[in-house]
PQR file of N, CA, C, O and H, with PARSE charges and radii, in Angstrom:
ATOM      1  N   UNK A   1      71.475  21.307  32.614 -0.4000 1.5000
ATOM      2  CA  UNK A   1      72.827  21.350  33.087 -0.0000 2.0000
ATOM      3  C   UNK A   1      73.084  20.101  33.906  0.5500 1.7000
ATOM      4  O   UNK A   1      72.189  19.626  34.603 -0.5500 1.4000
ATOM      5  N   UNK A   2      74.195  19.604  33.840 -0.4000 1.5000
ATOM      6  CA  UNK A   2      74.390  18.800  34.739 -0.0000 2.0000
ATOM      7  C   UNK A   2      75.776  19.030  35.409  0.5500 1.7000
ATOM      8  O   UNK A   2      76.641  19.776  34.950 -0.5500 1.4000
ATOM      9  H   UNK A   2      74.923  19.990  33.273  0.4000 1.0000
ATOM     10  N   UNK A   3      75.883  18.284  36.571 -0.4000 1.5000
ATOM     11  CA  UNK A   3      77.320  18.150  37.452 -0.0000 2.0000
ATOM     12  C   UNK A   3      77.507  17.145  38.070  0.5500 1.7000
ATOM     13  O   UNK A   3      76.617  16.523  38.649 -0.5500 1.4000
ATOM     14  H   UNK A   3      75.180  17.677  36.943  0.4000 1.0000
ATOM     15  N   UNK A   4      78.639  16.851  38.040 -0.4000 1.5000
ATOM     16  CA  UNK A   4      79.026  15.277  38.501 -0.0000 2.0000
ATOM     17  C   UNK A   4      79.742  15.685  39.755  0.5500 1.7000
ATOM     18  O   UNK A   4      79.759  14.773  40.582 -0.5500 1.4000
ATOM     19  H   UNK A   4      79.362  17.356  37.569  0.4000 1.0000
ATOM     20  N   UNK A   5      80.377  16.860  40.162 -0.4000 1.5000
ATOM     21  CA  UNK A   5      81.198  17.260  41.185 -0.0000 2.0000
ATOM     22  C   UNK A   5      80.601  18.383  42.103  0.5500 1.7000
ATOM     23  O   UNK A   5      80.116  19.346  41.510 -0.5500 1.4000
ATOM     24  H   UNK A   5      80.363  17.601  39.491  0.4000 1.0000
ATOM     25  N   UNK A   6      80.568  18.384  43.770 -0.4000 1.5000
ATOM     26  CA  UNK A   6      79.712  19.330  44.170 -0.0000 2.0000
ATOM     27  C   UNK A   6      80.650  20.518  44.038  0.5500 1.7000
ATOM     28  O   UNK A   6      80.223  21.479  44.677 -0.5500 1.4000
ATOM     29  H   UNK A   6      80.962  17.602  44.252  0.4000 1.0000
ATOM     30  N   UNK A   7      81.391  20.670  43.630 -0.4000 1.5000
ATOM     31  CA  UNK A   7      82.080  22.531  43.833 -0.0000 2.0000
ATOM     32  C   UNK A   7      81.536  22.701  42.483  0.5500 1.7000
ATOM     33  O   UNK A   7      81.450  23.918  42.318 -0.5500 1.4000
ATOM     34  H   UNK A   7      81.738  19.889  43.110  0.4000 1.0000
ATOM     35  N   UNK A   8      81.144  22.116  41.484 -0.4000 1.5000
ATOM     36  CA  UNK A   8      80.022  23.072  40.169 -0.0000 2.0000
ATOM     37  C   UNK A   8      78.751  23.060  40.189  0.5500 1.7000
ATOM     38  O   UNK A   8      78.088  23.613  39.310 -0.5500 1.4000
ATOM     39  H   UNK A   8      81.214  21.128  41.619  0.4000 1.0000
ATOM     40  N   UNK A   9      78.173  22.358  41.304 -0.4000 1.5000
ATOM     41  CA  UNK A   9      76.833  22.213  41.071 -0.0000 2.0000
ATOM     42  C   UNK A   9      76.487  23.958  41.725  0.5500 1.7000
ATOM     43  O   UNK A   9      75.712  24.593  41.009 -0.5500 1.4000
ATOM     44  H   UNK A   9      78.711  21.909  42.018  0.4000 1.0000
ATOM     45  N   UNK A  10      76.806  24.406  42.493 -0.4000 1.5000
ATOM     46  CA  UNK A  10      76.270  25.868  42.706 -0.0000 2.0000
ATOM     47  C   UNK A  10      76.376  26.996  41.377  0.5500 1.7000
ATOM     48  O   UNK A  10      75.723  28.013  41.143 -0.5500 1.4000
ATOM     49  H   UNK A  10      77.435  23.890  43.075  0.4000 1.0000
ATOM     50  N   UNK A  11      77.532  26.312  40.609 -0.4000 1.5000
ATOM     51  CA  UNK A  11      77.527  27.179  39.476 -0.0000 2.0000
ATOM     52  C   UNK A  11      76.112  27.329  38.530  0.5500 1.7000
ATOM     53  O   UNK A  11      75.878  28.240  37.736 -0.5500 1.4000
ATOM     54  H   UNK A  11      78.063  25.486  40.799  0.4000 1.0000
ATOM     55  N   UNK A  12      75.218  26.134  38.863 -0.4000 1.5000
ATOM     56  CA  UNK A  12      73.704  26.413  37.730 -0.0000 2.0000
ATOM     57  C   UNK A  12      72.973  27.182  38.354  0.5500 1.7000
ATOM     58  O   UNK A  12      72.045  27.605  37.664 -0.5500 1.4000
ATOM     59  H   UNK A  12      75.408  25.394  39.508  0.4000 1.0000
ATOM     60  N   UNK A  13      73.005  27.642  39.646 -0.4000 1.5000
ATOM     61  CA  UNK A  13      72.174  28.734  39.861 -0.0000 2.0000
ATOM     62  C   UNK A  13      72.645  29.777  39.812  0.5500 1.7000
ATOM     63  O   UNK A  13      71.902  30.753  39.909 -0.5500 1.4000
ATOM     64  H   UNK A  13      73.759  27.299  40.207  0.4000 1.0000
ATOM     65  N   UNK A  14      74.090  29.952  39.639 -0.4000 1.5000
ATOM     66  CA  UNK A  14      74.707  31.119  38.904 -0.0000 2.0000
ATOM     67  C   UNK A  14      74.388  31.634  37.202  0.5500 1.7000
ATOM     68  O   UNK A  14      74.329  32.716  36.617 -0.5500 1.4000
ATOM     69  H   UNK A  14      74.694  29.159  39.561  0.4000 1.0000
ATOM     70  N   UNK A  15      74.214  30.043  36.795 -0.4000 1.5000
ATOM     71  CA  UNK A  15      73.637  30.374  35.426 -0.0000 2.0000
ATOM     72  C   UNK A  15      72.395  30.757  35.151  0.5500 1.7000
ATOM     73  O   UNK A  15      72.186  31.397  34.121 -0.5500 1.4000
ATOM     74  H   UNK A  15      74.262  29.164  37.271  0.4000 1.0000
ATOM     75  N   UNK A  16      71.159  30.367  36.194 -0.4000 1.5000
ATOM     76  CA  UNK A  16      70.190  30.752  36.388 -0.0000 2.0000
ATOM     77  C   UNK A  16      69.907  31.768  36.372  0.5500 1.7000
ATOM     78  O   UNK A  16      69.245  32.225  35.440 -0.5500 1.4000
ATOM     79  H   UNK A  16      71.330  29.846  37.030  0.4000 1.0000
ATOM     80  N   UNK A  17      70.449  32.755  37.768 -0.4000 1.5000
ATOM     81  CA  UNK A  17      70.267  34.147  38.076 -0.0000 2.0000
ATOM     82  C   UNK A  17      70.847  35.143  36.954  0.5500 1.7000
ATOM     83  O   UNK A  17      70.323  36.234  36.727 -0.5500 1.4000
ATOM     84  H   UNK A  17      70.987  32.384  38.525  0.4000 1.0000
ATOM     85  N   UNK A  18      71.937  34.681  36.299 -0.4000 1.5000
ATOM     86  CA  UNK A  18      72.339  35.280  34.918 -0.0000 2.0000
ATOM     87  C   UNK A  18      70.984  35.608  33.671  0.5500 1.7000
ATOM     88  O   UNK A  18      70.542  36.684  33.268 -0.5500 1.4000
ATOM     89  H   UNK A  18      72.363  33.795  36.483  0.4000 1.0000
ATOM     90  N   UNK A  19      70.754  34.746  33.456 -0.4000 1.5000
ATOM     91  CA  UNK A  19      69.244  34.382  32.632 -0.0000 2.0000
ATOM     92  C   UNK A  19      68.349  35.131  32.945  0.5500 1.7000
ATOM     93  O   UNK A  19      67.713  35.796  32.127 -0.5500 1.4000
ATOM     94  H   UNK A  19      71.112  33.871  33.783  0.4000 1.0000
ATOM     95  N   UNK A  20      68.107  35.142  34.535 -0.4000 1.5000
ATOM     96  CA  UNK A  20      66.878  36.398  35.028 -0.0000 2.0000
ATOM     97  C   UNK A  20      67.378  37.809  34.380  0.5500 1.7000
ATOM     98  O   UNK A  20      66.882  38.564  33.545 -0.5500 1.4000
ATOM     99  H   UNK A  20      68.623  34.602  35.200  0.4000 1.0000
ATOM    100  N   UNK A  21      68.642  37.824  35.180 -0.4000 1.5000
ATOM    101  CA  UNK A  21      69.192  39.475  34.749 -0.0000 2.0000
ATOM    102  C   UNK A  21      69.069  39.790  33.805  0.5500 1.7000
ATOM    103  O   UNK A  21      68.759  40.968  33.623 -0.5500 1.4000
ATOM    104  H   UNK A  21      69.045  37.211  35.859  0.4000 1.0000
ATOM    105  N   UNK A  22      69.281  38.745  32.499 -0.4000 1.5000
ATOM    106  CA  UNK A  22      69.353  39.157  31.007 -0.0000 2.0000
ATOM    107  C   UNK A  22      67.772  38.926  30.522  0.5500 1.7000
ATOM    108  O   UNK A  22      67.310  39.198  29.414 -0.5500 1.4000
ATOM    109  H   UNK A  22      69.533  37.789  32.647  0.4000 1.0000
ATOM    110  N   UNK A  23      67.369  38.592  31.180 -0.4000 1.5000
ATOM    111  CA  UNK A  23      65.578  38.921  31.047 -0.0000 2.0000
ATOM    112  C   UNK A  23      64.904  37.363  29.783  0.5500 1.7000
ATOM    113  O   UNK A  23      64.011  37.175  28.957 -0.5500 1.4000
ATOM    114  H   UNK A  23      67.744  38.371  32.081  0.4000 1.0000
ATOM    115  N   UNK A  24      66.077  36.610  30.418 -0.4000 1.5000
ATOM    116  CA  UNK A  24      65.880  35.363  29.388 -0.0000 2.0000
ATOM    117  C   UNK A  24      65.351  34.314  29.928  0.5500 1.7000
ATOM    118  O   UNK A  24      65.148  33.319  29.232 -0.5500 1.4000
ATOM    119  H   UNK A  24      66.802  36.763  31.089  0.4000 1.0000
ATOM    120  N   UNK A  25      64.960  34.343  31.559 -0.4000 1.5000
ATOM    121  CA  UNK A  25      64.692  33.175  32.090 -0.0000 2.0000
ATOM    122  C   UNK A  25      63.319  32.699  31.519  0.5500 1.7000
ATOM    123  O   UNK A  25      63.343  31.547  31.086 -0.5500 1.4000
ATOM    124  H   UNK A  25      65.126  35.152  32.124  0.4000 1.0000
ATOM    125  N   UNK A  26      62.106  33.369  31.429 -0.4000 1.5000
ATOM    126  CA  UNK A  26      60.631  33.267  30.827 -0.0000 2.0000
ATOM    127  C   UNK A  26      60.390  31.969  29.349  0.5500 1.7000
ATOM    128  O   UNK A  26      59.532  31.225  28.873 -0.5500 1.4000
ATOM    129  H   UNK A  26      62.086  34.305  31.781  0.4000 1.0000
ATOM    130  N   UNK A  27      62.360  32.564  29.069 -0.4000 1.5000
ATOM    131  CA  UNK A  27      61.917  32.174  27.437 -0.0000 2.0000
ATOM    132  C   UNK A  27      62.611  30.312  27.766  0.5500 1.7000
ATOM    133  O   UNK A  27      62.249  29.391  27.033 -0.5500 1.4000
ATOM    134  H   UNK A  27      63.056  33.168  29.456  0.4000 1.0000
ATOM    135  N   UNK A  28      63.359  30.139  28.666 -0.4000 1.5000
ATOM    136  CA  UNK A  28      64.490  29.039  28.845 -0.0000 2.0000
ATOM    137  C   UNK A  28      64.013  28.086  30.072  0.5500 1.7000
ATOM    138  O   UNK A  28      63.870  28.320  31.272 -0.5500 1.4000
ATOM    139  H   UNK A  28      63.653  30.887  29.261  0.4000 1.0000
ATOM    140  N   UNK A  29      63.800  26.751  29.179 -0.4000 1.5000
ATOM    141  CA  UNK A  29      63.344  25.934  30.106 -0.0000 2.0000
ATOM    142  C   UNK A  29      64.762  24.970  30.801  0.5500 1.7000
ATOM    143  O   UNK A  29      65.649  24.391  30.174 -0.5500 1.4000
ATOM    144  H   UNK A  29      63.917  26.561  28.204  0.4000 1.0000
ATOM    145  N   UNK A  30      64.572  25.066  32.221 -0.4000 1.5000
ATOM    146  CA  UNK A  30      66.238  24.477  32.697 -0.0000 2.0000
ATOM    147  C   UNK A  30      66.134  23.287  33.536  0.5500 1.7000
ATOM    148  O   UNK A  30      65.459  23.167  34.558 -0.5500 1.4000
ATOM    149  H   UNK A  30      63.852  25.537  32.731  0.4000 1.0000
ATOM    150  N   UNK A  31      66.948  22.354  32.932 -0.4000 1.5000
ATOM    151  CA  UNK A  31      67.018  20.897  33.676 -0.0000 2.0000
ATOM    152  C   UNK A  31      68.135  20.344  34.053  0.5500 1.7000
ATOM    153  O   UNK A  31      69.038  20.001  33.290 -0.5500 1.4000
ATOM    154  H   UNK A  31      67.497  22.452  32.102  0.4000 1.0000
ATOM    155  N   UNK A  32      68.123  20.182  35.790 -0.4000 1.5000
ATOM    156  CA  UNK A  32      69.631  19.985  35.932 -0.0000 2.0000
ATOM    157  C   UNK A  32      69.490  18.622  36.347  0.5500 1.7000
ATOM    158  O   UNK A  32      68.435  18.012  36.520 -0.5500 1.4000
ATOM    159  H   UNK A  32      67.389  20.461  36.410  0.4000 1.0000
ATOM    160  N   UNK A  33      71.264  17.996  36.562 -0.4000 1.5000
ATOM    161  CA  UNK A  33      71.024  16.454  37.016 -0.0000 2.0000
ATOM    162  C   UNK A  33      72.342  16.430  37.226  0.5500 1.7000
ATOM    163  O   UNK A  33      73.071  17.422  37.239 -0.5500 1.4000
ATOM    164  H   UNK A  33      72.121  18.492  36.421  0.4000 1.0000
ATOM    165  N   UNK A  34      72.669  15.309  37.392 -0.4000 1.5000
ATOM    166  CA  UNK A  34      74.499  15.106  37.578 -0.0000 2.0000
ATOM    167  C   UNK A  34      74.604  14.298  39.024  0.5500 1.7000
ATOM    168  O   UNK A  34      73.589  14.362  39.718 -0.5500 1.4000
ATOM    169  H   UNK A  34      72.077  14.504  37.382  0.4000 1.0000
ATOM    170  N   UNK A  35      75.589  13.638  39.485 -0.4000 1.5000
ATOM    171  CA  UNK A  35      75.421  13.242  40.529 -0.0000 2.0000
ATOM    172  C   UNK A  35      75.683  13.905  41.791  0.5500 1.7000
ATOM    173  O   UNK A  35      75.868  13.410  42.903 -0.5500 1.4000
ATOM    174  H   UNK A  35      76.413  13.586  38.921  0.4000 1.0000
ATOM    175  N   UNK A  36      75.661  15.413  41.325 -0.4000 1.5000
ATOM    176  CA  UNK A  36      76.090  16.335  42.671 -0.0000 2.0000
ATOM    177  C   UNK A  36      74.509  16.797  42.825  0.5500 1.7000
ATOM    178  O   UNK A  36      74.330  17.651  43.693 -0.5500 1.4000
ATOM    179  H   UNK A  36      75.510  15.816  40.422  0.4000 1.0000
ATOM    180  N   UNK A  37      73.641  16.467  42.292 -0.4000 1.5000
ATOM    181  CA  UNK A  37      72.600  17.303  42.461 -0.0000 2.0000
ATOM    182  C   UNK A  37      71.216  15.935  42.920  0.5500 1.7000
ATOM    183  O   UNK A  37      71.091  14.721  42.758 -0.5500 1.4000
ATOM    184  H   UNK A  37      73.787  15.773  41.587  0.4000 1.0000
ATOM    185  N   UNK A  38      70.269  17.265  43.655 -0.4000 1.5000
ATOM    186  CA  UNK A  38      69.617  16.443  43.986 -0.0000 2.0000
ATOM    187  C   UNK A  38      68.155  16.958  43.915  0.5500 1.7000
ATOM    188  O   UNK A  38      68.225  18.187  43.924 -0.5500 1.4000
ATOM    189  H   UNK A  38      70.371  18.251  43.786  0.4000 1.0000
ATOM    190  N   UNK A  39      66.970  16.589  43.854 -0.4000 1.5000
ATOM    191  CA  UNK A  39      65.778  17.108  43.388 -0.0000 2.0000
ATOM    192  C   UNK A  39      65.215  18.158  44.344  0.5500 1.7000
ATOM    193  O   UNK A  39      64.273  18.856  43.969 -0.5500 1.4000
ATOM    194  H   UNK A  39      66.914  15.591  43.846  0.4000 1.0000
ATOM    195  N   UNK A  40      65.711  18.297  45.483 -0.4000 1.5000
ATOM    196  CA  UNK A  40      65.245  19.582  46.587 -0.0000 2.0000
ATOM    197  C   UNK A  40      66.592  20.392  45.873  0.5500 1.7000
ATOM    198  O   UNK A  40      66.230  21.451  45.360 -0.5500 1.4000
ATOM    199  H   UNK A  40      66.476  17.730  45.788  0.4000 1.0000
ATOM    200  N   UNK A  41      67.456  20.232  45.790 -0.4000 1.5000
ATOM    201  CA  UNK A  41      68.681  21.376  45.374 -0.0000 2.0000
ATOM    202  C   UNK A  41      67.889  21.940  43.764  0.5500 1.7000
ATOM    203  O   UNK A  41      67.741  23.108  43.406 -0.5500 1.4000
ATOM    204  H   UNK A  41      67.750  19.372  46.207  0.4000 1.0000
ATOM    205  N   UNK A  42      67.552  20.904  43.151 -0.4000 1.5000
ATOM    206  CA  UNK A  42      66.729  21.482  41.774 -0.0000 2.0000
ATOM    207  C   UNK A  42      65.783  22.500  42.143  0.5500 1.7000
ATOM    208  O   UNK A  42      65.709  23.465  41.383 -0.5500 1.4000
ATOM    209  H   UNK A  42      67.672  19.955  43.442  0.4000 1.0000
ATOM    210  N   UNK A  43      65.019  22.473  43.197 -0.4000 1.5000
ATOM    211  CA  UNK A  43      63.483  22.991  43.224 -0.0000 2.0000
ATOM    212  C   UNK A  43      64.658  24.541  43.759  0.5500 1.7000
ATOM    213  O   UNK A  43      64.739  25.701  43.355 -0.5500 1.4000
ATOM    214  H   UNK A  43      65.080  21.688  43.814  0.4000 1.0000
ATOM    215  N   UNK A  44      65.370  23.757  44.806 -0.4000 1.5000
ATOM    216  CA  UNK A  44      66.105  25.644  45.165 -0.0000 2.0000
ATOM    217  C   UNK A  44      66.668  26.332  44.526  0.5500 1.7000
ATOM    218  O   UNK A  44      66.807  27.528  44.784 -0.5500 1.4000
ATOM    219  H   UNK A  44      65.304  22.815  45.134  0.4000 1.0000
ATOM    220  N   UNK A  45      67.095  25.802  43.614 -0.4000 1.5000
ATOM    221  CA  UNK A  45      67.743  26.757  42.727 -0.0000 2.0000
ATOM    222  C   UNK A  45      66.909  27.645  41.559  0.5500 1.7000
ATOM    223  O   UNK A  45      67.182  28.679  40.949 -0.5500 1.4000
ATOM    224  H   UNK A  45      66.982  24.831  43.405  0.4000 1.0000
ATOM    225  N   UNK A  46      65.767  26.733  41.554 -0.4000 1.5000
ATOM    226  CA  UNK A  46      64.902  27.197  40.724 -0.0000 2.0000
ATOM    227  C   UNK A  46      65.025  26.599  38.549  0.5500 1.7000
ATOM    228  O   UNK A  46      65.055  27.218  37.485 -0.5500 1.4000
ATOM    229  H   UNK A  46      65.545  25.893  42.049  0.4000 1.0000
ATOM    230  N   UNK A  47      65.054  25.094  38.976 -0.4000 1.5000
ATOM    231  CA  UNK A  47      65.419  24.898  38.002 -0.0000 2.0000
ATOM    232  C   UNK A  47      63.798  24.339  37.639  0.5500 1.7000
ATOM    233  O   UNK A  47      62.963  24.361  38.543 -0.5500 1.4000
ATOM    234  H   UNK A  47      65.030  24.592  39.840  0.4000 1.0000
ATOM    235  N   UNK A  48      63.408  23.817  36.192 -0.4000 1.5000
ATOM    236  CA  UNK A  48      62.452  23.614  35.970 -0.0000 2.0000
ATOM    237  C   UNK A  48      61.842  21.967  36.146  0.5500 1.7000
ATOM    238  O   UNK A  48      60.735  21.536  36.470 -0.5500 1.4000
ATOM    239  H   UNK A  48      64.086  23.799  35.458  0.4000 1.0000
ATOM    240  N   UNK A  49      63.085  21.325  35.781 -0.4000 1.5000
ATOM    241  CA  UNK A  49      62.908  20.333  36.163 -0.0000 2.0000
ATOM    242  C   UNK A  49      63.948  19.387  36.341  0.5500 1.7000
ATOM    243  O   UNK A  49      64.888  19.874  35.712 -0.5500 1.4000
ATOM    244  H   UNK A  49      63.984  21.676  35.517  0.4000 1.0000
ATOM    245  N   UNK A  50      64.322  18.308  36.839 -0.4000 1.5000
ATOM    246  CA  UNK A  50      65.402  17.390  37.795 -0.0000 2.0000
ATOM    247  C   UNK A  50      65.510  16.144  36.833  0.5500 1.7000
ATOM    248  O   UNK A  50      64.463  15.828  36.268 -0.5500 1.4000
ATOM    249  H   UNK A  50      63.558  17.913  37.349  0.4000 1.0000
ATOM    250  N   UNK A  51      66.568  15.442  36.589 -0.4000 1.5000
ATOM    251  CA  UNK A  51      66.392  13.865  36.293 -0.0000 2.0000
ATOM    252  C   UNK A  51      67.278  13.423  36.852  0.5500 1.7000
ATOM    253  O   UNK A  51      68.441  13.826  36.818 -0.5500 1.4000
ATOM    254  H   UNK A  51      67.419  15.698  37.048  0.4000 1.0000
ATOM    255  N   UNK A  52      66.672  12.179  37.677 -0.4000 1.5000
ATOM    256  CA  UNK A  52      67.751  11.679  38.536 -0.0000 2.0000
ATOM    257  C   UNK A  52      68.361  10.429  37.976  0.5500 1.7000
ATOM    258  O   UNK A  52      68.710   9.467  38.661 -0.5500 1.4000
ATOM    259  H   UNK A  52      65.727  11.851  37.705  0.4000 1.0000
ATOM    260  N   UNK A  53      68.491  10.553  36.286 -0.4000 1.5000
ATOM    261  CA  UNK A  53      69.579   9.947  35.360 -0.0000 2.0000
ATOM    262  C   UNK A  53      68.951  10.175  34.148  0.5500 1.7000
ATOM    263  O   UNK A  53      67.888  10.769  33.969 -0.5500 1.4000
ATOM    264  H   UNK A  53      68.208  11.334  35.729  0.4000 1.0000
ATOM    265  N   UNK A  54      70.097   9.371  32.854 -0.4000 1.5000
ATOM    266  CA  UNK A  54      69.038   9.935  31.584 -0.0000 2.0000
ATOM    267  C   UNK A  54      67.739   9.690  31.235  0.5500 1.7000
ATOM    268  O   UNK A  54      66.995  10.398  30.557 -0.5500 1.4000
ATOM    269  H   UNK A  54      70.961   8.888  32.999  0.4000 1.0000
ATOM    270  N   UNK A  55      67.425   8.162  31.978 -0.4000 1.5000
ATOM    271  CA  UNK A  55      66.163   8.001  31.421 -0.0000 2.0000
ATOM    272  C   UNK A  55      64.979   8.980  31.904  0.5500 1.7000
ATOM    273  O   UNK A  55      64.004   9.198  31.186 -0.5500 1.4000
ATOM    274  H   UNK A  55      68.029   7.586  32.528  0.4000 1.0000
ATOM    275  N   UNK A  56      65.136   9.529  33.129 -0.4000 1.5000
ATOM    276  CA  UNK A  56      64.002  10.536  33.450 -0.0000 2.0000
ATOM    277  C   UNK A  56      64.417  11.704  33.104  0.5500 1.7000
ATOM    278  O   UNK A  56      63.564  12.587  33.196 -0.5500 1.4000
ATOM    279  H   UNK A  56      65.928   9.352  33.713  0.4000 1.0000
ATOM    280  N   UNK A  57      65.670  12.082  32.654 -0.4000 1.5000
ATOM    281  CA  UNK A  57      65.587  13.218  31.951 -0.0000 2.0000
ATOM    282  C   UNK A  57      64.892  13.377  30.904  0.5500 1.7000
ATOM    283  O   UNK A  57      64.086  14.300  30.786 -0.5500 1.4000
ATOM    284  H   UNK A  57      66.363  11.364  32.579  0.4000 1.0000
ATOM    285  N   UNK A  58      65.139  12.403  29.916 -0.4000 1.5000
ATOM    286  CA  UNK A  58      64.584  12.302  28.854 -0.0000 2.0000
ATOM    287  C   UNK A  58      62.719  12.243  28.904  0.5500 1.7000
ATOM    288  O   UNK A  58      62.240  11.938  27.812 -0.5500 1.4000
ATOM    289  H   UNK A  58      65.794  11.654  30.012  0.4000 1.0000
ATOM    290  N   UNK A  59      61.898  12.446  29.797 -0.4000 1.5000
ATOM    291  CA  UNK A  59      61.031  12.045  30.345 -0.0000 2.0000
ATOM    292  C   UNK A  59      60.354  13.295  30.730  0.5500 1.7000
ATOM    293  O   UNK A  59      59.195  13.667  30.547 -0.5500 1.4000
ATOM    294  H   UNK A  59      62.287  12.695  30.684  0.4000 1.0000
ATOM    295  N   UNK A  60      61.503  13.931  31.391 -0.4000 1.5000
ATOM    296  CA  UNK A  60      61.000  15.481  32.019 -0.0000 2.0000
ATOM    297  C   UNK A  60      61.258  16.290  30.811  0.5500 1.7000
ATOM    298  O   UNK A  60      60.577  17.310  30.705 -0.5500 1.4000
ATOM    299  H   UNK A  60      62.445  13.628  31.540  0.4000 1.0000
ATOM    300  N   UNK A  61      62.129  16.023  29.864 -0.4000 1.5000
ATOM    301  CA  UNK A  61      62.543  16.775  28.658 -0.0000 2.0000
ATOM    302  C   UNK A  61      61.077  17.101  27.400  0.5500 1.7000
ATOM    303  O   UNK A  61      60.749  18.004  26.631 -0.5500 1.4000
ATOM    304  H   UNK A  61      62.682  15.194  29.950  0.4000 1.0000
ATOM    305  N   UNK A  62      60.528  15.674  27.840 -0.4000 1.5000
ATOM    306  CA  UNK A  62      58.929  15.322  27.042 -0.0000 2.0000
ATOM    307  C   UNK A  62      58.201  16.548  27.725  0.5500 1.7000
ATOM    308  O   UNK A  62      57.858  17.624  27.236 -0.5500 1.4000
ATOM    309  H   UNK A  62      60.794  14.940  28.465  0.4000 1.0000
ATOM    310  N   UNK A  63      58.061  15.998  29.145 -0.4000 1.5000
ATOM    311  CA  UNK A  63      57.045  17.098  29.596 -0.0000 2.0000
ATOM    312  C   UNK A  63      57.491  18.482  29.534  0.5500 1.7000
ATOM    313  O   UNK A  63      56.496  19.157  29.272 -0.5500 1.4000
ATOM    314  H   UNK A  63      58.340  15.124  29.542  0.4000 1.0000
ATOM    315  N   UNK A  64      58.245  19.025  29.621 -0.4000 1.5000
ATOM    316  CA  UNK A  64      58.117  20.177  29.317 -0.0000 2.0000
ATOM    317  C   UNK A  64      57.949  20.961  27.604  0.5500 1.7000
ATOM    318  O   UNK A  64      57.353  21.964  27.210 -0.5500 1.4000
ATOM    319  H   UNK A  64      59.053  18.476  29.834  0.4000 1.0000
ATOM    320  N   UNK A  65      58.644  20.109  27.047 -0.4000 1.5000
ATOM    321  CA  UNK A  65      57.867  20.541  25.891 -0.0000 2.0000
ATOM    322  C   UNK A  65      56.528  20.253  25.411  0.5500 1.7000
ATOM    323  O   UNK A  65      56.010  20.614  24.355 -0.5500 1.4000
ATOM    324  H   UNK A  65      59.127  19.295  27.368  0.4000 1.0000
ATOM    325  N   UNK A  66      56.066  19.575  26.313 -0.4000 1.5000
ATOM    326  CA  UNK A  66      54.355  19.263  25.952 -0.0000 2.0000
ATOM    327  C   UNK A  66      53.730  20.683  26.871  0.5500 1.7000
ATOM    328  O   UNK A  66      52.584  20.921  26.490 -0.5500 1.4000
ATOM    329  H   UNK A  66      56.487  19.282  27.171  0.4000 1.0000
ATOM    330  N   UNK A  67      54.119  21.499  27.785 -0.4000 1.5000
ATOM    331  CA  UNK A  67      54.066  22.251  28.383 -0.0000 2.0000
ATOM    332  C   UNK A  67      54.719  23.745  28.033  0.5500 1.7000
ATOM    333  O   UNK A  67      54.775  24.664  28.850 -0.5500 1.4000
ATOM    334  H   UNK A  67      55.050  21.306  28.095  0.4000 1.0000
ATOM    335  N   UNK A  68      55.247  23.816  26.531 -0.4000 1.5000
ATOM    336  CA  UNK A  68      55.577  25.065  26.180 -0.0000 2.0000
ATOM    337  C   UNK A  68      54.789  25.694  25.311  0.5500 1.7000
ATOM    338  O   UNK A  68      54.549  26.833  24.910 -0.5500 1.4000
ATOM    339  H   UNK A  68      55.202  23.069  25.867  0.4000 1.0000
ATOM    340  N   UNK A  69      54.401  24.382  25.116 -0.4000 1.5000
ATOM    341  CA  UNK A  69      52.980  24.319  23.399 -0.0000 2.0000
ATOM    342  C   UNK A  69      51.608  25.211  23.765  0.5500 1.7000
ATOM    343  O   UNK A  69      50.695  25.303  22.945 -0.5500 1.4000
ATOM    344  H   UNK A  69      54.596  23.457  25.442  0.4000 1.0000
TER
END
């Protein structure tokens, strides 16, 4: 997920806690970024992993699928 504006960035841990409820979080790996967000707001929300632009998204996107295998 990403957000460029801080009044949506609280919305991904809304999408988060949704995912738990529906018993889907286990299966869904989640990576947020945007310029409202920041890598301690990632870890609190409980996201899996942070890029603090595309190129390390694309980076953290590697590792975790080397990590689902």
């Amino acid at each position: 997920m990403s957000a460029l504006l801080t009044t949506t960035a609280p919305l991904m841990k809304s999408v988060i806690d949704e995912l738990k409820i529906k018993g889907l979080r286990s299966s869904v790996r989640i990576m947020v970024g945007g310029g409202a967000v920041t890598r301690e707001f990632a870890n609190k929300i409980g996201a899996d992993a942070y890029g603090v632009d595309a190129i390390e998204a694309v980076e953290e996107a590697k590792r975790l699928l080397r990590k689902s295998y």
